[in-house]
C-alpha positions in Angstrom: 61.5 -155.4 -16.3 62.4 -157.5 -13.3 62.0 -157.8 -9.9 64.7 -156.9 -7.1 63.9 -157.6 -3.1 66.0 -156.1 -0.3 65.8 -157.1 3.5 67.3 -155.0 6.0 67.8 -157.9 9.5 70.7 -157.2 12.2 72.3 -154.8 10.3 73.3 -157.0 7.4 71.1 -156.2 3.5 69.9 -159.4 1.8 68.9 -159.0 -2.0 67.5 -161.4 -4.4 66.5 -161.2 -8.0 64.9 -162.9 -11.2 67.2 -163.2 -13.8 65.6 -162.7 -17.0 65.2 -159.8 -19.5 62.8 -158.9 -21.1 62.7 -157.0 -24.4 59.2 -156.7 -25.9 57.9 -160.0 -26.7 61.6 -161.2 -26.3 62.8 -163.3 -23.3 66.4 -163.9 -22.5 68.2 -165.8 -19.5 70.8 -163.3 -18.6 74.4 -164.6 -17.6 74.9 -161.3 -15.8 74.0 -160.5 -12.5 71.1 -157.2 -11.6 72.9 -157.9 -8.2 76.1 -157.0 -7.6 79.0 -155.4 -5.2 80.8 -152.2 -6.1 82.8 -151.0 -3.5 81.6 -150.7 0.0 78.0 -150.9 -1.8 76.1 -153.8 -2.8 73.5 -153.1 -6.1 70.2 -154.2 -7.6 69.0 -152.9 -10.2 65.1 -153.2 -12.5 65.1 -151.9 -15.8 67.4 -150.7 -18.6 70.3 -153.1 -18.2 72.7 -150.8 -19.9 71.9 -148.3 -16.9 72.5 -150.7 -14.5 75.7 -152.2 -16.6 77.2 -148.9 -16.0 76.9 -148.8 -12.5 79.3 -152.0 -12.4 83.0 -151.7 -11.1 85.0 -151.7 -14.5 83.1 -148.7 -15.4 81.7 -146.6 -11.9 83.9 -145.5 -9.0 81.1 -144.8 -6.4 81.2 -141.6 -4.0 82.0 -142.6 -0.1 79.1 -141.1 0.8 75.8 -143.0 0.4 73.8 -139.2 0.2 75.9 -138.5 -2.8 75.5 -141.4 -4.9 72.4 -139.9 -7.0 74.2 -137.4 -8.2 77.4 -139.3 -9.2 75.2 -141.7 -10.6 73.1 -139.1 -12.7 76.3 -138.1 -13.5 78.0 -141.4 -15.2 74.5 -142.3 -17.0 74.7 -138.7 -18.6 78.2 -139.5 -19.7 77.1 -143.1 -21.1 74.3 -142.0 -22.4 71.6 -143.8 -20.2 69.3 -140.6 -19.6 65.8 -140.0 -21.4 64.8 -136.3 -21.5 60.3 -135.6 -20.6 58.5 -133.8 -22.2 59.6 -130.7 -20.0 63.4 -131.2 -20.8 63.9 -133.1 -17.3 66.1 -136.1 -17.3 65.2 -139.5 -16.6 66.8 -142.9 -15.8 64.1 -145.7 -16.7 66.1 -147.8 -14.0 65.5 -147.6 -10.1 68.3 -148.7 -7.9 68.6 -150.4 -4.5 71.4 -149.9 -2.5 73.0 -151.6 0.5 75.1 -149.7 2.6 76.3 -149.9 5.9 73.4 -151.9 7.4 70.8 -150.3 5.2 69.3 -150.4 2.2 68.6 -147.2 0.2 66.6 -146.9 -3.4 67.3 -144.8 -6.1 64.1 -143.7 -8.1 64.0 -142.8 -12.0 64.6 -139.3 -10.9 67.5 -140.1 -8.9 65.5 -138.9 -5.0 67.4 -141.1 -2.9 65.1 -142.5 0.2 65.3 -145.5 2.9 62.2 -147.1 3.1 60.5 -147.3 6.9 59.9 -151.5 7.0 62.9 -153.8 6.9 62.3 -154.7 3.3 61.6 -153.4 -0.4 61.3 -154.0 -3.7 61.3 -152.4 -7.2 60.6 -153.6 -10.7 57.2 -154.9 -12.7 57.4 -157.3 -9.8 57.1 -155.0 -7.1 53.1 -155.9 -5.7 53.7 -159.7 -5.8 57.0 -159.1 -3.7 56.0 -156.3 -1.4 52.5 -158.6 -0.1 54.8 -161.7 0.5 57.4 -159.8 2.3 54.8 -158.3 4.3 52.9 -161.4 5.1 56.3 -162.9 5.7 57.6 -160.1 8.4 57.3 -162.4 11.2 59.5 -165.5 9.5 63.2 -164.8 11.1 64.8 -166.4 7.5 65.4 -164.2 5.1 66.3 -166.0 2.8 63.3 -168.1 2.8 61.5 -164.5 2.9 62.9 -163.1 -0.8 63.0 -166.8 -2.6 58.9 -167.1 -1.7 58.5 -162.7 -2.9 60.4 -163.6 -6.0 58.8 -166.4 -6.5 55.5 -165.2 -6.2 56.7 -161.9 -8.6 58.0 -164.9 -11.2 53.7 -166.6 -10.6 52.0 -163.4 -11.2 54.1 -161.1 -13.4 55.2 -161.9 -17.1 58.4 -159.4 -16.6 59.9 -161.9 -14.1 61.3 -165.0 -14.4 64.3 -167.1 -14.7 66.0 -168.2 -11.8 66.9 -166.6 -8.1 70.0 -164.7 -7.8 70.5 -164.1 -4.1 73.7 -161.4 -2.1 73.8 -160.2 1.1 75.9 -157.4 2.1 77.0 -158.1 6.0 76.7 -154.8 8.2 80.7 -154.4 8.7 81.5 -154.7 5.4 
């Protein structure tokens, strides 16, 4: 699936980010980024890469407003076909998103609830646990760079979804 860290420090959003994918028992090195800019937004993505292809400039024009991006976002993955219907006819992404915007980073779940989380950092994907205790035991370390390459790294240790090499973006607070 992945593994996608966000750090939110003096108003500016770091992000890092394995770079496999991961396809049953099939492992590829991906040229393209699950990091990326789009506007005034910068975007990680863990899951179906079509879902978070689709979010990319050539193909998304994202809303101004950071509260209305789940819905324009439900809305282009319904138009490129990137939705799974439950059991109960309710729609589905199976991608969750982080955003940075304006000095913060947001996440997008698989039912498209937008939330900020209440620390200064995040992460999403198989990878999550391994990331989320480094970037906790890390808190105190003032580099976060050196923060997200040790969380990825430990999600690339423990979790056979994550691998590859470290793609790293940081979205500075007046862009």
């Amino acid at each position: 699936m992945s593994c996608i860290c966000a750090i939110v420090q003096d108003d500016n959003v770091f992000m890092a980010a394995d770079t496999i994918g991961v396809a049953d028992t099939y492992i590829a090195q991906r040229k393209d980024p699950k990091i990326f800019r789009n506007g005034p937004y910068l975007i990680g993505y863990a899951g179906s890469v079509r879902a978070g292809q689709v979010l990319q400039p050539r193909f998304f024009k994202p809303p101004d407003d950071i509260e209305d991006f789940p819905d324009a976002m439900r809305e282009q993955y319904i138009e490129k076909g990137c939705l799974t219907m439950n059991d109960q006819g309710a729609s589905r992404c199976e991608t969750m998103v982080l955003i940075g915007f304006k000095g913060k980073c947001y996440y997008i779940m698989v039912d498209f609830q937008l939330g900020e989380n209440s620390e200064d950092f995040i992460s999403i994907g198989s990878g999550e646990p391994y990331a989320l205790a480094v970037l906790y035991h890390t808190r105190n370390e003032k580099d976060p760079i050196y923060r997200l390459k040790s969380a990825i790294k430990a999600a690339i240790y423990f979790c056979t979804e994550v691998g590859g090499e470290i793609q790293f973006e940081c979205l500075m607070g007046e862009e």
